[in-house]
C-alpha positions as CSV (number, residue, x, y, z in Angstrom):
1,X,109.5,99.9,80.3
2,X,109.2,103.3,81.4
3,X,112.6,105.5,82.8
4,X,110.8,106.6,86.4
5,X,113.2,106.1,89.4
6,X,112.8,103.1,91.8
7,X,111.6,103.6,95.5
8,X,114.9,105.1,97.2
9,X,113.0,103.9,100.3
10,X,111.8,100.0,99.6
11,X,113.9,99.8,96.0
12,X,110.1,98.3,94.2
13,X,110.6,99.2,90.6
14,X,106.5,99.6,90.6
15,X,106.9,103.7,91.1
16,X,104.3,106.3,89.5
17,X,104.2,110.0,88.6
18,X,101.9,112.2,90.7
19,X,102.1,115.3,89.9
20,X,105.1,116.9,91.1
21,X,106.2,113.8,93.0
22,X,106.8,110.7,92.7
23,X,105.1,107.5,94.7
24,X,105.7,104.2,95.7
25,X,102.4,101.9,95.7
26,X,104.1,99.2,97.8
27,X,105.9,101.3,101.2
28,X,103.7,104.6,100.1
29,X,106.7,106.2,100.0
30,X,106.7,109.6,98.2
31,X,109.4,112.0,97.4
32,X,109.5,115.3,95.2
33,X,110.4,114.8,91.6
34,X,113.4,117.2,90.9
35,X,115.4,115.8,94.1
36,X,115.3,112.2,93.0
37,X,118.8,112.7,91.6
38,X,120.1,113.9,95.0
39,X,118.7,111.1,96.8
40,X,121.5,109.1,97.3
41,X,123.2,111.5,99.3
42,X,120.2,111.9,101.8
43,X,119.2,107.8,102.1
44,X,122.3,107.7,104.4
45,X,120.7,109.6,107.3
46,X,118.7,108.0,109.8
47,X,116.4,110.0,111.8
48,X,114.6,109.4,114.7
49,X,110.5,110.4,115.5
50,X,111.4,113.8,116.4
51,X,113.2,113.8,112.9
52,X,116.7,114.5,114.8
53,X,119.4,113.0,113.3
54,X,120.8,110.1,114.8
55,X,124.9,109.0,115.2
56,X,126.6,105.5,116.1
57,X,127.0,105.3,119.7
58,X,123.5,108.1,120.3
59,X,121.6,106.9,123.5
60,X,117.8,106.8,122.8
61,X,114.6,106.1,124.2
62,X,112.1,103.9,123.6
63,X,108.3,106.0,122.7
64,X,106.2,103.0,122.6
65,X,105.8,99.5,123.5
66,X,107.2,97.3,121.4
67,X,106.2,93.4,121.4
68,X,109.5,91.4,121.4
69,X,109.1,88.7,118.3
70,X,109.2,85.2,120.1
71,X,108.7,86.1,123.1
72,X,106.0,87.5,125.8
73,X,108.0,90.1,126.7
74,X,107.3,93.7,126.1
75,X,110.1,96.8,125.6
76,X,108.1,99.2,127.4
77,X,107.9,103.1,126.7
78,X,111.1,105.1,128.4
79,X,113.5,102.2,128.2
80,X,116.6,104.0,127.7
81,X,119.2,102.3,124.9
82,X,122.4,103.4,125.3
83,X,125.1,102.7,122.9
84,X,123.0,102.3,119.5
85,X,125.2,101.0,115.8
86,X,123.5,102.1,113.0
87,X,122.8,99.7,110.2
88,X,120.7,99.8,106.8
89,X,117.6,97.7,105.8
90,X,113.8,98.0,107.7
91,X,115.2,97.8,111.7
92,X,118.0,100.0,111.1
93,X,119.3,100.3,114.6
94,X,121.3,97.7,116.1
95,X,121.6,97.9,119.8
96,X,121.7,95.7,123.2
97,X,118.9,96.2,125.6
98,X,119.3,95.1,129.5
99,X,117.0,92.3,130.1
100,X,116.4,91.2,126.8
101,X,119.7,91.5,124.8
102,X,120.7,92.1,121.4
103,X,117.8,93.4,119.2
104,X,117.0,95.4,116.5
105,X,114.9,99.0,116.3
106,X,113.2,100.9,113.5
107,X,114.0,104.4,114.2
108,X,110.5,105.3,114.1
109,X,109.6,104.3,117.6
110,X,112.7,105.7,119.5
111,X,113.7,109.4,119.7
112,X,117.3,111.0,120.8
113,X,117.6,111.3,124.5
């Protein structure tokens, strides 16, 4: 099979050359070509929608309304989450929000307050 990297985003082995970078056709995940040795070191940083980097124990805020899986409830923009554990895999925040408990967070929809 061919020796191109797998997704360091989504791990899919399905990855493809395009021109100086390389692209993954299942999270559309791209990176440059001559840092996909370095990778590893950066995959550890989690970064919220500001692209600040985010710590365990960062208070953030919530920038859109997120629908709460099971439930009719809503986590509506500004709620403030104090207290946040980081974790890997596609929610990576771990965190306890008043009024609805423990729940995970994609980084994507909070930023650093």
């Amino acid at each position: 099979m061919s020796d191109l990297p797998n997704c360091p985003s989504c791990g899919s082995e399905f990855t493809y050359e395009d021109g100086l970078m390389f692209v993954c056709p299942e999270c559309a995940h791209e990176w440059p070509k001559d840092a996909s040795a370095s990778l590893d070191d950066s995959t550890d940083v989690i970064r919220d929608a500001n692209g600040n980097t985010l710590q365990d124990g960062d208070t953030v805020t919530v920038i859109k309304d997120l629908k709460v899986k099971g439930s009719s409830s809503v986590v509506k923009v500004g709620t403030r989450v104090k207290n946040i554990r980081l974790v890997g895999g596609d929610h990576d925040i771990d965190c306890k929000i008043d009024g609805f408990g423990p729940m995970k967070l994609k980084s994507e929809f909070v930023k650093k307050a």
